[in-house]
N, CA, C and O atoms as a MOPAC input file, in Angstrom:
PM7 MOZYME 1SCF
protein

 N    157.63800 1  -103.65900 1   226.47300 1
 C    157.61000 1  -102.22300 1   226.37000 1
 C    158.07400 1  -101.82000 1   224.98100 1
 O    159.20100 1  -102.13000 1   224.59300 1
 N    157.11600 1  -101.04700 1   224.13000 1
 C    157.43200 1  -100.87500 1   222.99800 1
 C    158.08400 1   -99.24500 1   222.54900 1
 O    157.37300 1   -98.24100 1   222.50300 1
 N    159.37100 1   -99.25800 1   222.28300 1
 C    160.06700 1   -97.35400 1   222.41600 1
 C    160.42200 1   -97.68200 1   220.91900 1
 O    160.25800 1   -98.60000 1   220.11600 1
 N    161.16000 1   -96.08500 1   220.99600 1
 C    161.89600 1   -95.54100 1   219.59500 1
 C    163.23500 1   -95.41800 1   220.18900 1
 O    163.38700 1   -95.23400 1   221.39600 1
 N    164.32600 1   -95.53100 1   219.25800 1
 C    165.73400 1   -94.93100 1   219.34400 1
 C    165.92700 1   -94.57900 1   218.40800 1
 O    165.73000 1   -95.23100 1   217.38200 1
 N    166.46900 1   -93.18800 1   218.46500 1
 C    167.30000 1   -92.67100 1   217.28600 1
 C    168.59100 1   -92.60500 1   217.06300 1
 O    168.99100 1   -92.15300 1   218.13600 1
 N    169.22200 1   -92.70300 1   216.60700 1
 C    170.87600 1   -93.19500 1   215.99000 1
 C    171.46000 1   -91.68500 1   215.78600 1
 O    170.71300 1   -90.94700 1   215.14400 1
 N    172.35400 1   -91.27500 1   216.11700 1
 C    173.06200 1   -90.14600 1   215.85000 1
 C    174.25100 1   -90.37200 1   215.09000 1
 O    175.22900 1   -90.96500 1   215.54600 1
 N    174.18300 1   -89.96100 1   214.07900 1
 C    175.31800 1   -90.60800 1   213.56900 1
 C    176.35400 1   -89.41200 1   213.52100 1
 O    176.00300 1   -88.24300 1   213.68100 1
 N    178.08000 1   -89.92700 1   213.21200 1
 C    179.21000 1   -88.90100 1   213.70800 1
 C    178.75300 1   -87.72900 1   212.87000 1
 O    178.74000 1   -86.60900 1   213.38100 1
 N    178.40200 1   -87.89900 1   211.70400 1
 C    178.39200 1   -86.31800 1   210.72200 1
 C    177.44600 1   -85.43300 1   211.97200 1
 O    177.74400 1   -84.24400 1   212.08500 1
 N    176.75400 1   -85.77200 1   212.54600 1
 C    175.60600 1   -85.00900 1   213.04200 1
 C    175.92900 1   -83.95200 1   214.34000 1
 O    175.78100 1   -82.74900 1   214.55300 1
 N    176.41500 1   -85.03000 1   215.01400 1
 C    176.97800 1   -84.27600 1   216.37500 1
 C    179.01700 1   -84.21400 1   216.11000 1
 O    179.88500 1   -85.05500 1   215.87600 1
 N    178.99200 1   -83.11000 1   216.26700 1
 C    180.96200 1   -82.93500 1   215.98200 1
 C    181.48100 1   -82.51700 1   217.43400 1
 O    181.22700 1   -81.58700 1   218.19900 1
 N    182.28700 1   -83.58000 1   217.46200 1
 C    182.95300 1   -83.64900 1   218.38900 1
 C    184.06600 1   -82.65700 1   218.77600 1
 O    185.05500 1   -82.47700 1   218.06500 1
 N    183.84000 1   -81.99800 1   219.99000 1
 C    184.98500 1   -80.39200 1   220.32400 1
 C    186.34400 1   -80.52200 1   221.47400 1
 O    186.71900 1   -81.40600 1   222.24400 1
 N    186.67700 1   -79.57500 1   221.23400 1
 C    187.96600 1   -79.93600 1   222.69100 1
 C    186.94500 1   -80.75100 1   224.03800 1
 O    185.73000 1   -80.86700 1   224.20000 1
 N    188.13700 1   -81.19500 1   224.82000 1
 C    187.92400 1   -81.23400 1   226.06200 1
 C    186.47700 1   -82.31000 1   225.92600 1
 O    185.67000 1   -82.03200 1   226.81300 1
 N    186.22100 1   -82.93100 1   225.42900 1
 C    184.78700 1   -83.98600 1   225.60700 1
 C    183.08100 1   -83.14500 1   225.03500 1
 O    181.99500 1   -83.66900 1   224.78500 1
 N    183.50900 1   -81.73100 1   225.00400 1
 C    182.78700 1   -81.49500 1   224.22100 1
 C    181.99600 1   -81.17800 1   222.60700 1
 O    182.53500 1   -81.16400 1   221.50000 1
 N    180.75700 1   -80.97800 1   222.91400 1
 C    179.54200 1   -81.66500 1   221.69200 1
 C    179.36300 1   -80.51400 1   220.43400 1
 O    178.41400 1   -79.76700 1   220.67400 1
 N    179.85500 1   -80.29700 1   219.53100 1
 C    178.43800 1   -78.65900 1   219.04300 1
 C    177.86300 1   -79.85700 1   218.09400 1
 O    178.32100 1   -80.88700 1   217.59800 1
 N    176.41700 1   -79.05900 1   218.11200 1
 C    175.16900 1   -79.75500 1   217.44700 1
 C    175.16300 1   -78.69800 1   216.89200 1
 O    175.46300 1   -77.58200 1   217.31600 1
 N    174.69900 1   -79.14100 1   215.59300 1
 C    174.41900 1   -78.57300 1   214.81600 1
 C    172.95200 1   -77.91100 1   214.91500 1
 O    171.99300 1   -78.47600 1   215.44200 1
 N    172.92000 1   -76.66700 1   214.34800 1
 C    171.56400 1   -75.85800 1   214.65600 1
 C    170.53100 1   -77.26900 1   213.74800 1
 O    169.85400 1   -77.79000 1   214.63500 1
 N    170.33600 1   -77.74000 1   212.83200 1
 C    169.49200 1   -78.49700 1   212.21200 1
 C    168.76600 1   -79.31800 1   213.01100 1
 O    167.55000 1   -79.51000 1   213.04300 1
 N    170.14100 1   -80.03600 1   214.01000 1
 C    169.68400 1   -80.90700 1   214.90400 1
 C    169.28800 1   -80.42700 1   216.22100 1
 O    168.64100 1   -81.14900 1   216.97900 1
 N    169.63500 1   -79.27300 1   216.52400 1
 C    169.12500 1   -78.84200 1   217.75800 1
 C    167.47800 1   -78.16200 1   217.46600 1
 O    166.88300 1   -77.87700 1   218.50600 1
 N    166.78900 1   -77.91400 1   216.27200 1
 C    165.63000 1   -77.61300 1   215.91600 1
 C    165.13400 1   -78.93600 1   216.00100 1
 O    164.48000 1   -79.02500 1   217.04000 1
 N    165.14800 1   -79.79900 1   215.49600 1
 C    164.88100 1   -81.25600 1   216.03600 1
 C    164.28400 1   -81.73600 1   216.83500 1
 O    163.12700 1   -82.14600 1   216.74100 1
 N    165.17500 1   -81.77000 1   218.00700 1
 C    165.11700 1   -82.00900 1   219.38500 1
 C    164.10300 1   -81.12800 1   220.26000 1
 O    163.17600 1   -81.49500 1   220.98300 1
 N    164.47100 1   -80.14500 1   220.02900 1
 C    163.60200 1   -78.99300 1   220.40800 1
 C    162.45600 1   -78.89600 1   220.06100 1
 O    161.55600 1   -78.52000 1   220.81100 1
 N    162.33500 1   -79.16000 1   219.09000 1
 C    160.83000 1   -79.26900 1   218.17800 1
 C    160.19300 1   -80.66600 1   219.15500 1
 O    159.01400 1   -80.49700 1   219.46900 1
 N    160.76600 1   -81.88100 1   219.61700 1
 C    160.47600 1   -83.29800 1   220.17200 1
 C    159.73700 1   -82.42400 1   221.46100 1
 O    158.51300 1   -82.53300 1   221.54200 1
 N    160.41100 1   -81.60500 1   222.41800 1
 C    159.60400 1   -81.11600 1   223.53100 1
 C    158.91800 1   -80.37900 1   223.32100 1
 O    158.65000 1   -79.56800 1   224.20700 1
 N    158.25100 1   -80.28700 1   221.95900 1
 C    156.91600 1   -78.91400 1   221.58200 1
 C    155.96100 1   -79.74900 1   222.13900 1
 O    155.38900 1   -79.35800 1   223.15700 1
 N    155.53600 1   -81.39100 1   221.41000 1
 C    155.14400 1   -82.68600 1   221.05600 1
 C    154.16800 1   -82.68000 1   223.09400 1
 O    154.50400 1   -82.27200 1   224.20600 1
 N    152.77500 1   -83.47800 1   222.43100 1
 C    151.85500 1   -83.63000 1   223.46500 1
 C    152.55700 1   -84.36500 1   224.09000 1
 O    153.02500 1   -85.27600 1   223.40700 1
 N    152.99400 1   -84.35700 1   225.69400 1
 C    153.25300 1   -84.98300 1   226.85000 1
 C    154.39500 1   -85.19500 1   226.98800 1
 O    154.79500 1   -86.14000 1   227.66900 1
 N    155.42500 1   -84.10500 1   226.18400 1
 C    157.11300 1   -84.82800 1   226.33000 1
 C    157.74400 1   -83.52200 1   227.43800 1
 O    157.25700 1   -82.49600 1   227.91300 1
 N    158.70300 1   -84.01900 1   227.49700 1
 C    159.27000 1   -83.12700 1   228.49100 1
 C    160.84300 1   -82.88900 1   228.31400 1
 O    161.63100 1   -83.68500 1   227.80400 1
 N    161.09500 1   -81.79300 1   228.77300 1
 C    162.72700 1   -81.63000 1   228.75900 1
 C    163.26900 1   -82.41500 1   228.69100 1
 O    163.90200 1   -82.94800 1   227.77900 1
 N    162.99600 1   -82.73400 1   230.27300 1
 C    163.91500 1   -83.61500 1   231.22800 1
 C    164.22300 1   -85.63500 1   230.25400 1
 O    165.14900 1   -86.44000 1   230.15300 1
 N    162.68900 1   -85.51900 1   229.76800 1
 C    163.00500 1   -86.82700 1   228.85100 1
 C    163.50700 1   -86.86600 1   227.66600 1
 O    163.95000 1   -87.87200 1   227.11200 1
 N    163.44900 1   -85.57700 1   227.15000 1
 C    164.24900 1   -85.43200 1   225.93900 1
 C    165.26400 1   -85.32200 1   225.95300 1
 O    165.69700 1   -86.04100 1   225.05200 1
 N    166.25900 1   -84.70500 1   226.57000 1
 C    167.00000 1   -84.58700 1   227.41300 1
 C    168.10900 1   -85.80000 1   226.84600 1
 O    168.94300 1   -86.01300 1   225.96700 1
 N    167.35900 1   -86.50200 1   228.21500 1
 C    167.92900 1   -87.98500 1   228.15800 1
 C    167.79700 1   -88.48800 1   226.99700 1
 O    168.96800 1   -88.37400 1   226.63400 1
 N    167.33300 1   -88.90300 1   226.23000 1
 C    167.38800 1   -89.30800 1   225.13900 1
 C    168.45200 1   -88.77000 1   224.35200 1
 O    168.79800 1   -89.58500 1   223.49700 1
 N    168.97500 1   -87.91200 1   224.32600 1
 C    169.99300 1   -87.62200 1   223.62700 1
 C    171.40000 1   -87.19400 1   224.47200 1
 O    172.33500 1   -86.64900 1   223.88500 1
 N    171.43600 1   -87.47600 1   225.78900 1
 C    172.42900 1   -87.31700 1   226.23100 1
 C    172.83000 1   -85.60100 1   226.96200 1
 O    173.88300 1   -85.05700 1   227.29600 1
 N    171.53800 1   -85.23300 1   226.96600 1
 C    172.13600 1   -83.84200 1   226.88200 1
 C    171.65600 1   -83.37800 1   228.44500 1
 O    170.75600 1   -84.07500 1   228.91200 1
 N    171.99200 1   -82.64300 1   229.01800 1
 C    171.55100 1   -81.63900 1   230.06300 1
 C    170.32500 1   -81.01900 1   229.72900 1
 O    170.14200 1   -80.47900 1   228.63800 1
 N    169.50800 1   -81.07400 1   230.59700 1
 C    167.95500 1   -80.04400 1   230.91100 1
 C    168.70500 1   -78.80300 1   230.36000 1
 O    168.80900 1   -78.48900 1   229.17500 1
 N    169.18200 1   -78.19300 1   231.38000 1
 C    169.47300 1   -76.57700 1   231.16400 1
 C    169.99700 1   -76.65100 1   229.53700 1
 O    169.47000 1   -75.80500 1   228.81500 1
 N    170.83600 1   -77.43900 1   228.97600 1
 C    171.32800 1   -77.07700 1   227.67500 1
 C    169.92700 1   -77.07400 1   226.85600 1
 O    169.53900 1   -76.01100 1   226.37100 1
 N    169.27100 1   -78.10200 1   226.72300 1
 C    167.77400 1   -78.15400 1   226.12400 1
 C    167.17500 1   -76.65900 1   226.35400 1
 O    166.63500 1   -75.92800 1   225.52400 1
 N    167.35000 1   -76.50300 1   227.28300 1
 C    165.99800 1   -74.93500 1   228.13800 1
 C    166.63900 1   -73.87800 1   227.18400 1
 O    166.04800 1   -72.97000 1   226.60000 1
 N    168.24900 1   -74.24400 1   227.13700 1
 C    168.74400 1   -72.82100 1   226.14100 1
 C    168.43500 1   -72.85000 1   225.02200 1
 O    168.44100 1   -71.77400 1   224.42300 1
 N    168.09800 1   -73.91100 1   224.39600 1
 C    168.09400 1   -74.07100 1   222.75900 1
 C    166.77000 1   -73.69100 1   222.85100 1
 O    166.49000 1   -72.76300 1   222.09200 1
 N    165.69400 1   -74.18200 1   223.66100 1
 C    164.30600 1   -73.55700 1   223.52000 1
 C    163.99500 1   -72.18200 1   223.94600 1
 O    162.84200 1   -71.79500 1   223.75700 1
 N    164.83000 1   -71.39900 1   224.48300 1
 C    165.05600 1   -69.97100 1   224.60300 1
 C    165.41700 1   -69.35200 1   223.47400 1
 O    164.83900 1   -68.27100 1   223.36800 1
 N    166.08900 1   -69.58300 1   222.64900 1
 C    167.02100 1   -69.22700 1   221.45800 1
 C    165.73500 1   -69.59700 1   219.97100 1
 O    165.60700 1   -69.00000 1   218.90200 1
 N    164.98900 1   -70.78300 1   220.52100 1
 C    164.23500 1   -70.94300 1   219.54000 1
 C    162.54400 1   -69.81800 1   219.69300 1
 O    161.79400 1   -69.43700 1   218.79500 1
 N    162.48100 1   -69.61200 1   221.05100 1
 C    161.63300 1   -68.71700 1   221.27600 1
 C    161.92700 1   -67.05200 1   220.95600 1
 O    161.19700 1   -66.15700 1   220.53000 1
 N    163.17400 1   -67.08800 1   221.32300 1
 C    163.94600 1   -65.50000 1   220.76200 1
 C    164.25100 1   -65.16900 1   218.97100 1
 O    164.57300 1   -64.10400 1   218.44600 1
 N    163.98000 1   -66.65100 1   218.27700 1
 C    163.86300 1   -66.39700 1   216.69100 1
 C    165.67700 1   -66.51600 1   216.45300 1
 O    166.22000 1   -66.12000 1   215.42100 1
 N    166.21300 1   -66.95700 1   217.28600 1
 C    167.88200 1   -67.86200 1   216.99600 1
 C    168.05300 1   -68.88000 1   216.59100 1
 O    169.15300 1   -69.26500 1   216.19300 1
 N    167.03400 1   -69.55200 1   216.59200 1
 C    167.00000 1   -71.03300 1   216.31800 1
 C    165.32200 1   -71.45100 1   215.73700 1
 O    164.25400 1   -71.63000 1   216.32400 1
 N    165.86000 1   -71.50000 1   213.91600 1
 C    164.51700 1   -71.64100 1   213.46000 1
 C    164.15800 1   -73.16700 1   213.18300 1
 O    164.80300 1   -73.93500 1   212.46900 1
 N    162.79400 1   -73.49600 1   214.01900 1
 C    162.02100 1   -75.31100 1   214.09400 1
 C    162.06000 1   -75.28300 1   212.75100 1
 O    162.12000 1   -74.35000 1   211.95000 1
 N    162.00600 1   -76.74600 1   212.59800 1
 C    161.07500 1   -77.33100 1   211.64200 1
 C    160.05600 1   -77.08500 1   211.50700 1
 O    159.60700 1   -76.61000 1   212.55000 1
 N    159.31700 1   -77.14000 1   210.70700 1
 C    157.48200 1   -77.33700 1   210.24900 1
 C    157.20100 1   -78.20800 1   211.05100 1
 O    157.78300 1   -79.28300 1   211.19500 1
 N    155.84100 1   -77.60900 1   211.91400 1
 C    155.26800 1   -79.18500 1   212.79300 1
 C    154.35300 1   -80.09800 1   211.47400 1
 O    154.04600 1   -79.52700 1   210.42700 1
 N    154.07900 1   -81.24700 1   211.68600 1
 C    153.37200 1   -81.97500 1   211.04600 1
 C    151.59600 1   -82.69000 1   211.49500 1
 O    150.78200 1   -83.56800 1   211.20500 1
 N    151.87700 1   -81.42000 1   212.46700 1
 C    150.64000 1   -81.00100 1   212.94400 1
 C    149.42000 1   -80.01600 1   212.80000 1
 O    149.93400 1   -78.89800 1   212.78500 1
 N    148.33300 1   -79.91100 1   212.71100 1
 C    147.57400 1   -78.81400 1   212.04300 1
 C    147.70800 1   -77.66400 1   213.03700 1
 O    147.81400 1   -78.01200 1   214.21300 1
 N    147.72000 1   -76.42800 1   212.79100 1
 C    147.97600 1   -75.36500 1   213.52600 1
 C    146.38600 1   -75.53600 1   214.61000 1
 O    145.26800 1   -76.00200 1   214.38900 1
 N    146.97500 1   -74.95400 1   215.68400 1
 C    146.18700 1   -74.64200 1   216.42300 1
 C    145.55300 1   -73.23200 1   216.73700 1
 O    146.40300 1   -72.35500 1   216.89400 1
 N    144.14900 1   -72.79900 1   216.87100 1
 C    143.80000 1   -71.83800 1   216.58400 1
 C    142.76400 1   -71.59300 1   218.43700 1
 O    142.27400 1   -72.37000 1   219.25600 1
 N    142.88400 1   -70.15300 1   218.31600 1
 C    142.57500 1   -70.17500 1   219.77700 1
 C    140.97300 1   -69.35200 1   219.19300 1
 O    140.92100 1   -68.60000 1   218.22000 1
 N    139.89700 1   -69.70200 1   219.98800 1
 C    138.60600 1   -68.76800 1   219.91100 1
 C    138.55500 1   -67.74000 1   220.45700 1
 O    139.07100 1   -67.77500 1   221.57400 1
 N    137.93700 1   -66.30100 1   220.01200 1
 C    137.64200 1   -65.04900 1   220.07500 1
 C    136.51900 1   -65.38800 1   220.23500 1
 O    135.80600 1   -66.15400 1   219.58700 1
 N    136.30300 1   -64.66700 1   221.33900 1
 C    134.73500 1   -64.48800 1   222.05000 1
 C    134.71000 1   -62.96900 1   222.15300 1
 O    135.20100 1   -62.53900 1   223.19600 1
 N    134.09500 1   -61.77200 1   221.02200 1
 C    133.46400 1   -60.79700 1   221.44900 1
 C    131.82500 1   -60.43600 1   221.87200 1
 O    130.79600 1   -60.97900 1   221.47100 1
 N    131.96500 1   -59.55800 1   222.62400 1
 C    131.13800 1   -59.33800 1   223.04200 1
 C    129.94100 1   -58.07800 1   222.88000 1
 O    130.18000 1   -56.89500 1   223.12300 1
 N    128.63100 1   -58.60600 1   222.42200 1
 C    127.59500 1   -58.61200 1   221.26600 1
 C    127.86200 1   -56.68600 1   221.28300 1
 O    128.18200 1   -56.07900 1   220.26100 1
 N    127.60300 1   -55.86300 1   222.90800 1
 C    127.46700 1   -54.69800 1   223.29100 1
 C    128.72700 1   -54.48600 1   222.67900 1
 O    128.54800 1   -53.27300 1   222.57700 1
 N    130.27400 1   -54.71000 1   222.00200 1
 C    131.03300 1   -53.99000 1   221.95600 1
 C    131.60500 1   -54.11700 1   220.66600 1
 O    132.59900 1   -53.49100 1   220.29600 1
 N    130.81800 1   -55.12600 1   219.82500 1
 C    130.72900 1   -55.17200 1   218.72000 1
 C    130.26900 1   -54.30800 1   217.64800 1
 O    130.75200 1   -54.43100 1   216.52200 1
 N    129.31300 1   -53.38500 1   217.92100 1
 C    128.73000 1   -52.36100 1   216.98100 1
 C    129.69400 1   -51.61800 1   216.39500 1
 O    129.79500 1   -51.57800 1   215.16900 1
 N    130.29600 1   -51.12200 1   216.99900 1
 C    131.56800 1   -49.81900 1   216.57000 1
 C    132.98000 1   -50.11600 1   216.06000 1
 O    133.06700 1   -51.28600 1   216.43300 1
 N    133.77300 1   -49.93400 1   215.65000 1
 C    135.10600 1   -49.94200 1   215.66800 1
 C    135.39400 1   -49.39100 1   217.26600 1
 O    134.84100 1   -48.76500 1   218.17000 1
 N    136.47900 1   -49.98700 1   216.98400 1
 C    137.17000 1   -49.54800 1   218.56000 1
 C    137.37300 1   -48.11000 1   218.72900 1
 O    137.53800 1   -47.30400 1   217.81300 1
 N    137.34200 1   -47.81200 1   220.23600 1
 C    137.52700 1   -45.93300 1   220.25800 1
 C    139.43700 1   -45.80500 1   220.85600 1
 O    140.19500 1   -46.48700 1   221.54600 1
 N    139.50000 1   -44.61600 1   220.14400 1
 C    141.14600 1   -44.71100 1   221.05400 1
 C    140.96100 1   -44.65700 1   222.23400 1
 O    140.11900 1   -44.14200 1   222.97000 1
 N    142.30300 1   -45.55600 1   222.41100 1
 C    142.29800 1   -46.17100 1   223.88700 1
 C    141.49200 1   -47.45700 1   224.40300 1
 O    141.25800 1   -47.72200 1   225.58200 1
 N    141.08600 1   -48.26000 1   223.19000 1
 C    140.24400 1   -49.62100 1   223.49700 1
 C    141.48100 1   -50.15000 1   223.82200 1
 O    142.65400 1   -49.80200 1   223.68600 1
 N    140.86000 1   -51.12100 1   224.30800 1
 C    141.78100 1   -52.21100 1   225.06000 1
 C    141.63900 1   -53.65600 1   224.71200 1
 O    140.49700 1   -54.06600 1   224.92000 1
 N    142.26300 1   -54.32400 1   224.36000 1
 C    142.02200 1   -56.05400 1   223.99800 1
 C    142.30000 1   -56.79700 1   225.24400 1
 O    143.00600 1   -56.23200 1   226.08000 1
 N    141.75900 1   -58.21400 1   225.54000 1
 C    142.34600 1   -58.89600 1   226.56300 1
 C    142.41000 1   -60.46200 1   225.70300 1
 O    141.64900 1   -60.87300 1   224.82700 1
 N    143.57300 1   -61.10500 1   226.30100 1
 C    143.63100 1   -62.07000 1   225.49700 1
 C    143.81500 1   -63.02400 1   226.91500 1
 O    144.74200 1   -62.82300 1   227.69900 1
 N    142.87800 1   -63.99800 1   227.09700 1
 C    143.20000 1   -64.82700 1   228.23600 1
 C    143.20600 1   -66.26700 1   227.90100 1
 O    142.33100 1   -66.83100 1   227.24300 1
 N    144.37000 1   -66.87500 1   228.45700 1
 C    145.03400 1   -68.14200 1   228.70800 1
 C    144.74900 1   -68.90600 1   230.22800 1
 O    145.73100 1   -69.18300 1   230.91600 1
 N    143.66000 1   -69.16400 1   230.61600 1
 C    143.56800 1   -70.13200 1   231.63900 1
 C    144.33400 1   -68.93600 1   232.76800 1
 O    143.59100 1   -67.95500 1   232.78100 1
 N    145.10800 1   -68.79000 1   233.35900 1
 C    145.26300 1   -67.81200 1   234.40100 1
 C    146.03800 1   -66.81500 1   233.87600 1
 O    146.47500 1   -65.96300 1   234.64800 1
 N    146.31300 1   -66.75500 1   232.61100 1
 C    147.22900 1   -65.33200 1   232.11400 1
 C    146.44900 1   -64.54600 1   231.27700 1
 O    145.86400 1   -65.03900 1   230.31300 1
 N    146.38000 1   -63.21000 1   231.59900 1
 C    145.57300 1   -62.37300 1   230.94700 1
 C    146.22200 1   -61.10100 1   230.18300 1
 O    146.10600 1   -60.02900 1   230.77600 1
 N    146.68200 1   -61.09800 1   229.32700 1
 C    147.07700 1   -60.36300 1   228.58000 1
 C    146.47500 1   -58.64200 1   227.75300 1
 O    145.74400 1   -58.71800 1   226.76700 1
 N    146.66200 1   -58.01500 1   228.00000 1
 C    145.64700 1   -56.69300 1   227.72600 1
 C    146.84300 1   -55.66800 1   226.67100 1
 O    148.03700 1   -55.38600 1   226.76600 1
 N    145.63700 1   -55.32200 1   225.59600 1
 C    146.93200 1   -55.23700 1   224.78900 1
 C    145.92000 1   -54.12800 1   223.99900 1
 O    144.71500 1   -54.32100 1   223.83700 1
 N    146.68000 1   -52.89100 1   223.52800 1
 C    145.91000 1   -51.65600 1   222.46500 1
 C    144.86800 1   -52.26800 1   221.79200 1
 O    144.91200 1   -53.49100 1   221.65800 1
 N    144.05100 1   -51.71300 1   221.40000 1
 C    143.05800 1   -52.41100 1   220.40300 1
 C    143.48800 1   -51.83700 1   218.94200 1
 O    142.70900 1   -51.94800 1   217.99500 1
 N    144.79500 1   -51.20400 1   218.79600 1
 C    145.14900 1   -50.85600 1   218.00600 1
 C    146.46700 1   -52.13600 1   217.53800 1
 O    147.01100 1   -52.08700 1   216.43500 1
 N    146.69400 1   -52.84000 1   218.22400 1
 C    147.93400 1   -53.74800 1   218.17800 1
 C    147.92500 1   -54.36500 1   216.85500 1
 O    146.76200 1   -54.68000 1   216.60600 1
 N    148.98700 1   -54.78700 1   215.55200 1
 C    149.07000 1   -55.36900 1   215.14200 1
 C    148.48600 1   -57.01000 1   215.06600 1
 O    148.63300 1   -57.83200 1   215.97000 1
 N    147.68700 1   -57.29500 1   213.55400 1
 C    147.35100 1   -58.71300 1   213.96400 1
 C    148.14100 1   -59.65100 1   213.93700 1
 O    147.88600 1   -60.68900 1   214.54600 1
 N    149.40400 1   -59.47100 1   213.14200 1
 C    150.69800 1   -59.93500 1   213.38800 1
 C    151.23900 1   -60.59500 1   215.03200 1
 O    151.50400 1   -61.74100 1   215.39400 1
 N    151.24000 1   -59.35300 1   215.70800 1
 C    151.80000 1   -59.06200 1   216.73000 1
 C    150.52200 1   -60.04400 1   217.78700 1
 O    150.91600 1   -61.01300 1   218.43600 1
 N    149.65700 1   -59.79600 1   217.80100 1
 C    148.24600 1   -60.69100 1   218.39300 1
 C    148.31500 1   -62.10000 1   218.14000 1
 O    148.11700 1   -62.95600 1   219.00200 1
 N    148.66500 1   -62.37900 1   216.65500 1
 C    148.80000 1   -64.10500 1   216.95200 1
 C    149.98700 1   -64.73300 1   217.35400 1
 O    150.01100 1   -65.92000 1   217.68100 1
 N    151.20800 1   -63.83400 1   217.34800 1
 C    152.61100 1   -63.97000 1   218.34100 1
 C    152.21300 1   -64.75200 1   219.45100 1
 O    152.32300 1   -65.94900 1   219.71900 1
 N    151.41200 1   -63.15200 1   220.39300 1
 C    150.94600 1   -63.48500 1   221.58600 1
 C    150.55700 1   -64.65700 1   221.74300 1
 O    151.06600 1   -65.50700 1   222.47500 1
 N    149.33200 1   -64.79300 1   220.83900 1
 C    148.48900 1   -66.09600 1   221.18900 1
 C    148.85800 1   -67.03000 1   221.25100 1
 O    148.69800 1   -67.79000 1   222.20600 1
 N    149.84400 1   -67.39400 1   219.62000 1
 C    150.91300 1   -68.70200 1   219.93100 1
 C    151.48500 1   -68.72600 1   220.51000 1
 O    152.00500 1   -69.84000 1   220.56400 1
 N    152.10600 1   -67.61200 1   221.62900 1
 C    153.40000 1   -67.93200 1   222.72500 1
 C    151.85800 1   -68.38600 1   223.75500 1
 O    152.46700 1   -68.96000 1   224.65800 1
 N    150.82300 1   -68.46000 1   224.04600 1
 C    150.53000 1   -68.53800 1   225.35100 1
 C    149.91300 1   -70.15500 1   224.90700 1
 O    149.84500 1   -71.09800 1   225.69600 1
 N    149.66000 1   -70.17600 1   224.02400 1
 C    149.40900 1   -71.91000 1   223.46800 1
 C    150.52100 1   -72.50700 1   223.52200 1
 O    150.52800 1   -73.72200 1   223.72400 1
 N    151.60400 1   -71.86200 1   223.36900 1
 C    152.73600 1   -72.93900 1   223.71400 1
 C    152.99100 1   -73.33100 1   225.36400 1
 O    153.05800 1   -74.44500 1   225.88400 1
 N    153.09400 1   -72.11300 1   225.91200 1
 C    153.71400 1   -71.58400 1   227.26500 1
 C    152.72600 1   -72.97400 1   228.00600 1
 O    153.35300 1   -73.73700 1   228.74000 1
 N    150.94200 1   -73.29300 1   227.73900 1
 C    149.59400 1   -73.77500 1   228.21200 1
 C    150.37700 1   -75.45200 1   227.93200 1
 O    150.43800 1   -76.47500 1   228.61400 1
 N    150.79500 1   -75.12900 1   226.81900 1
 C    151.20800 1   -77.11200 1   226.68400 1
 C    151.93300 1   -77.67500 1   226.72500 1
 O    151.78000 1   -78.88900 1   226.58900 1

């Protein structure tokens, strides 16, 4: 069976009262960034470093709330397809258009006035949320 181990060395993780850990934000983007990764999971990342699920779930809450900024993936961005449709294409949108942005069973409906900023948010939270 062929694995990886990674070495933690003392500078990294500082040791606190009572048996407890603080990680450093560097290293908790890290880790966190490891359960973005095709087919990994909390629960195994987790383990790998010794840590509790729920503590992991918080750091990826914190990293989803913009508290905790990842690394650069070393992956090419992923881009989701826009399918409009030919009849609703002619015009600019009228007030009160409506966008829908759908993810396999989540459907998102959003101003047609919305920021494109704010639209590829969305999109990347539902490409993440999908993998």
């Amino acid at each position: 069976m062929v694995g990886t181990v990674e070495v933690l060395t003392e500078a990294e993780v500082i040791p606190g009262v009572k048996g407890y850990r603080r990680w450093p934000d560097g290293l908790k983007a890290r880790i966190v960034a490891e359960t973005l990764e095709a087919g990994a999971t909390v629960r195994r990342v987790a383990a790998r470093y010794d840590l509790r699920p729920n503590q992991l779930s918080d750091w990826r809450r914190m990293a989803r709330e913009g508290r905790l900024v990842l690394p650069a993936s070393d992956t090419a961005p992923a881009f989701a397809s826009v399918v409009v449709r030919e009849e609703e294409s002619r015009d600019l949108p009228a007030a009160g258009a409506r966008l829908e942005v759908v993810q396999g069973q989540v459907t998102v409906r959003l101003d047609a006035a919305v920021p494109a900023e704010r639209l590829a948010e969305i999109v990347s939270a539902l490409n993440a949320a999908s993998s």
